[in-house]
N, C-alpha and C positions, 0 to 999 in steps of 0.2 A: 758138306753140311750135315750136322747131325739131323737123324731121322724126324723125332718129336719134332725139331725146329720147323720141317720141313712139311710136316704135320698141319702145324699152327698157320702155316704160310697158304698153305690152301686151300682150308678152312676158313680164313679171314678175306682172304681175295673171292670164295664162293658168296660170303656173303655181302661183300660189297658192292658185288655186279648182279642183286637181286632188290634191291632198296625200294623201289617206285612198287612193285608186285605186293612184297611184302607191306609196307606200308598203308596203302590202297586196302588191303583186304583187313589191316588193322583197324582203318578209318571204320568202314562197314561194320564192324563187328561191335567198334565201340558206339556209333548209332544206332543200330538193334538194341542196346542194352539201357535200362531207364537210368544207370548214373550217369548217362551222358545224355542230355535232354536235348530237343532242338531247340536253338534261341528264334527268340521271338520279341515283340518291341513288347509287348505288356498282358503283366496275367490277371483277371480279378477273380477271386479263389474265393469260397466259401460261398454262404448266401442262397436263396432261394432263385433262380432264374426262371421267368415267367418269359416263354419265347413268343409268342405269338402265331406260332407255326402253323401249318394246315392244323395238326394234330391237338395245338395249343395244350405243348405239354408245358407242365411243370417240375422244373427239377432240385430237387431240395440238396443240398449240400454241394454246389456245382463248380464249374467251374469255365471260364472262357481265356481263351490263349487270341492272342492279335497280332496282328504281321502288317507292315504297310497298309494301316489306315481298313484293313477288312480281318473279319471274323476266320480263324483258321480252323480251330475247336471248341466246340460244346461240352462236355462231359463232368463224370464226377471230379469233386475236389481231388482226388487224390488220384485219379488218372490225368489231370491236366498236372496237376503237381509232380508228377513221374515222369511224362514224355517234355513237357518244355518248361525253359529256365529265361528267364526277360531280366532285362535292364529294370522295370518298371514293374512293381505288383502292386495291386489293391485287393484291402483285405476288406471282404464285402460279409464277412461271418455275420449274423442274424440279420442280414439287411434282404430286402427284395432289391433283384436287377433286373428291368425291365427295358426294352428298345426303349429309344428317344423319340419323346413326342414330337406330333406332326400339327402345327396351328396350320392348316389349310387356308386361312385368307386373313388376309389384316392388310395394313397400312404403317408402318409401324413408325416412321416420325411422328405421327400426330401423336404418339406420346406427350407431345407439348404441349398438345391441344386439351389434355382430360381435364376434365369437370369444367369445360370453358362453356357450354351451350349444355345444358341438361334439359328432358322433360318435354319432348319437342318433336312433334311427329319428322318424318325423312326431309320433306321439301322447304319446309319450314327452318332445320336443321342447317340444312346444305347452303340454301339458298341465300338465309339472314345471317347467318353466323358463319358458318364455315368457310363458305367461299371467301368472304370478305375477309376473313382472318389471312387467308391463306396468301390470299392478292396483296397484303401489306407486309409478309412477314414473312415468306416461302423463302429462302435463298439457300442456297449448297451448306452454308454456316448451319442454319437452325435445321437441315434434312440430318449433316451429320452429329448435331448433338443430340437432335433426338432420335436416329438410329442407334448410338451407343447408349441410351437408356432404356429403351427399347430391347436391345440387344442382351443388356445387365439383368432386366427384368424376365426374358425369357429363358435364361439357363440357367436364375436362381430356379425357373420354376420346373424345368427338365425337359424344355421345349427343346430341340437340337435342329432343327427343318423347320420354316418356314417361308410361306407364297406372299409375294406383297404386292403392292401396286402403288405409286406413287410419285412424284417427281424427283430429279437430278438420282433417279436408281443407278446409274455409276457410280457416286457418292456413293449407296446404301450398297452397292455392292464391295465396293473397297474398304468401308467398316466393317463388315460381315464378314467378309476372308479376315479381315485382319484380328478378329475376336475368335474365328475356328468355326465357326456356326453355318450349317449349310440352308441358302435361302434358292427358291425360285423368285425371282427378282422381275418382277414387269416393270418398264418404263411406260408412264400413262401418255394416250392418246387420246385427246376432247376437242372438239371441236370450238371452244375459245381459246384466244390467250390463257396463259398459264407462265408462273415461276420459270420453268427454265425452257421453253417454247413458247412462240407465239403464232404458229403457223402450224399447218399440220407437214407442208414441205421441212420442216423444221424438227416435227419431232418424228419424223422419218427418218432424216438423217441423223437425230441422235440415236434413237435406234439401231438402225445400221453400224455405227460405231460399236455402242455400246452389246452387242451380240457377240461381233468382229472380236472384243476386245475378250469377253469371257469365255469364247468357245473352249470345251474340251477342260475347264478348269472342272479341277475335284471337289469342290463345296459350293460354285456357282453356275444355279442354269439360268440362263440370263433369255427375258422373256416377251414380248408385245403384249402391252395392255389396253384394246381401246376399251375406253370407261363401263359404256352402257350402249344398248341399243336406241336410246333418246339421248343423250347428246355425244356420240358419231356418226357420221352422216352413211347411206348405205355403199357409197364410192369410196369412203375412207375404211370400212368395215369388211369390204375388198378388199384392197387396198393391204390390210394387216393380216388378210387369207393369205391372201398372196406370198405377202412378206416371211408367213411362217412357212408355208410350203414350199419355198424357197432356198432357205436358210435351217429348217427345223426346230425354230425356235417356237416353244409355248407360247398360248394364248391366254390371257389372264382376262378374264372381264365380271360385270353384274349382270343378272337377267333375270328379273320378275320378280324383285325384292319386294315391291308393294303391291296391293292392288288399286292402285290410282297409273301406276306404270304400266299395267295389262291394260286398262281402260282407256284409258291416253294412245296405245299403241294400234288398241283394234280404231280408234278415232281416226288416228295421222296414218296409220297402213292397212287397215284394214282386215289383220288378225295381233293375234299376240304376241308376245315379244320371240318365244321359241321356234313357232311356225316362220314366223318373219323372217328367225334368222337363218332355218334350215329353206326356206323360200330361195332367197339370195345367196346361197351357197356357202356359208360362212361357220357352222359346225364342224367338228370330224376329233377325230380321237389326239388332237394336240390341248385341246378346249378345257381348260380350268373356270366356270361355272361358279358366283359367288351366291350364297342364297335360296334361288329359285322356289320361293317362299311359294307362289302361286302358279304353279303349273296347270296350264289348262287340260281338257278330254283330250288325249292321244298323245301330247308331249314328252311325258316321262318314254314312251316306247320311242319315239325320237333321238333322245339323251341317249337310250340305250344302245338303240343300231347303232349311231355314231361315234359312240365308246366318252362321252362327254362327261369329264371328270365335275362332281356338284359338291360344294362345299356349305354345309349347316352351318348357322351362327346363331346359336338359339340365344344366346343374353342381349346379343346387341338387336335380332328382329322383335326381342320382347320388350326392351327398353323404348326403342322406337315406336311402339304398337303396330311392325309392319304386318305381323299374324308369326301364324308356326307351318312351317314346311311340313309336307308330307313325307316325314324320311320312314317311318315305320313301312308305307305302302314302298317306297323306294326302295328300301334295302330286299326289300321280298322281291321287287321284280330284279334286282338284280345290277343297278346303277353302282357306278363307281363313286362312292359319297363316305366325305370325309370330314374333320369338323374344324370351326376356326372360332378365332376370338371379333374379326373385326377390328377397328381402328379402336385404340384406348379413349379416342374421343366420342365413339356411340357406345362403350363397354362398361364399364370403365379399365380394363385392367389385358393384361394377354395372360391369363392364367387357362389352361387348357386343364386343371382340375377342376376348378370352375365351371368350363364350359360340359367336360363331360356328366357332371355331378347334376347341369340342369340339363343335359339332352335326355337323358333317361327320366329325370321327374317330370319336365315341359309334355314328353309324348306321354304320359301313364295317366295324369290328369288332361290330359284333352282329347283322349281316346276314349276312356273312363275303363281301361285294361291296365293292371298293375304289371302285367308280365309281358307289357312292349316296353320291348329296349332294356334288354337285360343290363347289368354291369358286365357282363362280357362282352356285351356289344359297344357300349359304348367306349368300351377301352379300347377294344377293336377300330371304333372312329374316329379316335387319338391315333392311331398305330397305324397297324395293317392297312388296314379299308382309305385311311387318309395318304395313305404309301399311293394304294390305287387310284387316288381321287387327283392326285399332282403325276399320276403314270410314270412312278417311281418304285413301283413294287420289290421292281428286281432288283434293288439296289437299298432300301432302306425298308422301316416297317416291321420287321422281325429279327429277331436273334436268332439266325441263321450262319451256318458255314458258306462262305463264297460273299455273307453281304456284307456292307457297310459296318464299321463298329461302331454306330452311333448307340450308346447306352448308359442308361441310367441307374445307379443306384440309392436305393431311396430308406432311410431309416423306419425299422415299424416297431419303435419303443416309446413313442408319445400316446400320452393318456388316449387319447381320441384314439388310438389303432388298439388297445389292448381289450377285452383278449382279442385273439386271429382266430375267424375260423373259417373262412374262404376269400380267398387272395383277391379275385374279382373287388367280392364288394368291398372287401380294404381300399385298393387302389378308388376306387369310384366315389364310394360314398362316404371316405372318411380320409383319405388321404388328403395333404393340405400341401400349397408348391415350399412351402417352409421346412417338408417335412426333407428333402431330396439334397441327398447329401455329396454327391460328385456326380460332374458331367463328363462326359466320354465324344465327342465327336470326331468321326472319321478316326479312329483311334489315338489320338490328342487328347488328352484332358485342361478342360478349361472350364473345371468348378471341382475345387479337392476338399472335404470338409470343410462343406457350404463355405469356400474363399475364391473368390473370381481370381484365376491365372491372366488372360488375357486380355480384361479391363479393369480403368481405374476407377474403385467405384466411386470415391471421394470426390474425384476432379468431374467424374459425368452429374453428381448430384449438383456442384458450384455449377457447372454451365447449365444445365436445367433450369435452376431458379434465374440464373442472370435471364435467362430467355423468358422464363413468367413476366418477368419486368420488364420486358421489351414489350410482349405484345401486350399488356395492360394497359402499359402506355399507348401503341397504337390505337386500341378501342375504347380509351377512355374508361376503364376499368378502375375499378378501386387500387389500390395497393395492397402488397399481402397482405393476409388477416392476419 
């Protein structure tokens, strides 16, 4: 065999029985270098990124990378644009990206119920109008249409989390996953009949089901709700201690929304509704807290040992004249408190710009202190702080590496935003939920230039009004104007 031949022969056989080695250290090489980026499910590049961090830094021209539903990278545009390359990018250039807001308590069927009872202190409310609407009209049909309205209305507004409470919440949680939208979900516990219970053995057991059914899912914490410290009973109030400590499921309730319910309580037990309940054993750091409008002397230090998550709802306790929480003294001592809209039937609306636009004006006029309750703070009680108040920190609340990519991008080229000159009071005091132009949950998008992906908005408007016409008719109501 000629030489050269003989050359080539084992030269092509050296390198044939070296491939894996070779190969392997090409891989590497060409991962160290930015023309080969790591893939990732979706980039959104450009834009001002308001993170909410300890640091609450701001980062102008940014950029965020997402992998399986969580945050992988923060950084400049052109360092995310370097190391990773996605199936999916959004181009967020002059837009603010901010976490997805947190509505810490609502009800959200009663969407059905707005403008049905206006003008009407709590008990008067509940007791003439609402209950009665609810006892004729409540079924799994009218929970799930007016959860997908509900549901429409909150991620046109950049809502992405929310705590509810209300009946057949399996319904409302099978709407919720199926729209992308992550809820803390209580099934209510009252001590009457009710829509989809009539016993409290009853809604025990759907409880237990319903827990059973959502554990471990990624958009649903699935929760016990008994109502209020007046109407469940202190065995049943047990009873849903127990259940969560058991199981580790959230506690969702109301506690001291009026003061006729602190009055009423030291009457029938002989302190107020907080003491009572830290009496009987029934706080601790599972505890979602709606309100707490009227905390008596020592309480809030209560709230606080016990890690008792306290949710403000300044439109609906001012619409109702139930008074104004003391969140300014709260937030100083140090409580987990976060903000909500309340039911759209004491609100009227679940708009969480709204709400923060009046926690910051409600506390500045009734302090008679312009600089309580910053627009950082209050953005903060949309976000972070409401992260803390549902004891979800670590997983939602800021634009952060390792958390959740729930986020929002929001347009700031409407008259009302122009000019910019601090990002705070844009977002608070002049931002509108119209202005928010894609939603981001768990890394899924389901709102792309303001267009809902995952509901119909047409078909949830038709079955809305067929339902106005339902229960009009039940209470003898006019027909629509």
């Amino acid at each position: 065999m000629p030489k050269l031949l003989l050359t080539l022969l084992t030269l092509t056989a050296m390198i044939s029985n070296t491939p894996t080695n070779v190969s392997a250290q090409s891989r590497r090489q060409r991962a160290d270098r930015p023309d080969h980026p790591d893939r990732v499910d979706l980039l959104i590049l450009g834009g001002t990124v308001v993170t909410m961090d300890n640091g609450r830094r701001v980062l102008r021209d940014a950029g965020i990378a997402v992998r399986d539903g969580r945050i992988v990278a923060i950084d400049s545009r052109v360092a995310i644009r370097s190391r990773y390359s996605a199936r999916q990018t959004v181009n967020a250039q002059d837009k603010l990206i901010t976490p997805g807001l947190i509505n810490g308590h609502t009800h959200i069927p009663m969407v059905l119920f707005r403008g049905l009872a206006d003008d009407l202190d709590l008990q008067e409310w509940l007791t003439k109008y609402i209950f009665p609407a609810e006892a004729k009209n409540v079924t799994e049909e009218f929970v799930r249409a007016g959860t997908r309205l509900g549901l429409a209305e909150m991620i046109r507004g950049g809502t992405t989390t929310y705590c509810d409470m209300y009946y057949f919440e399996d319904a409302i949680a099978d709407e919720t996953e199926k729209a992308g939208v992550r809820g803390v979900l209580g099934e209510t516990v009252i001590d009457f009949p009710v829509a989809d219970n009539k016993t409290n053995a009853e809604a025990m057991a759907y409880v237990e089901r319903f827990v059973s059914r959502w554990k471990n899912n990624k958009l649903i914490v699935a929760a016990i709700a008994p109502h209020a410290p007046y109407t469940v009973s202190e065995e049943h109030l047990k009873a849903a201690r127990a259940f969560s400590d058991r199981t580790g499921a959230p506690i969702v309730t109301h506690i001291s929304e009026t003061k006729r319910e602190v009055d009423d309580s030291v009457k029938a037990k002989g302190t107020s509704p907080v003491n009572y309940l830290e009496r009987i054993g029934f706080l601790n750091e599972k505890v979602i807290a709606a309100h707490l409008v009227w905390p008596q002397d020592g309480e809030t230090e209560i709230l606080k040992r016990r890690g008792v998550g306290v949710v403000h709802n300044p439109q609906s306790n001012m619409k109702l004249a139930s008074g104004v929480s003391p969140v300014p003294r709260m937030m100083q001592e140090g409580l987990r408190i976060g903000l909500g809209t309340d039911g759209a039937a004491s609100n009227n609306d679940l708009n969480m710009w709204e709400e923060m636009d009046t926690a910051a004006k409600l506390h500045k006029v009734f302090s008679n202190d312009p600089k309580v309750i910053s627009a950082e703070q209050a953005f903060a009680l949309a976000t972070i702080l409401g992260a803390q108040a549902l004891h979800l920190e670590k997983e939602i609340g800021s634009l952060e590496v390792g958390k959740r990519a729930d986020i929002v991008i929001i347009e700031r080229d409407s008259l009302h935003q122009i000019p910019l000159y601090n990002v705070y009071s844009d977002l608070v005091y002049a931002t509108k939920a119209n202005d928010v132009h894609t939603v981001i949950i768990n890394g899924r998008i389901v709102m792309r230039n303001r267009r809902l992906l995952t509901l119909n908005e047409s078909a949830i408007k038709a079955s809305a009004r067929t339902f106005r016409e339902k229960i009009a008719q039940s209470l003898s109501l006019p027909a629509t104007p």
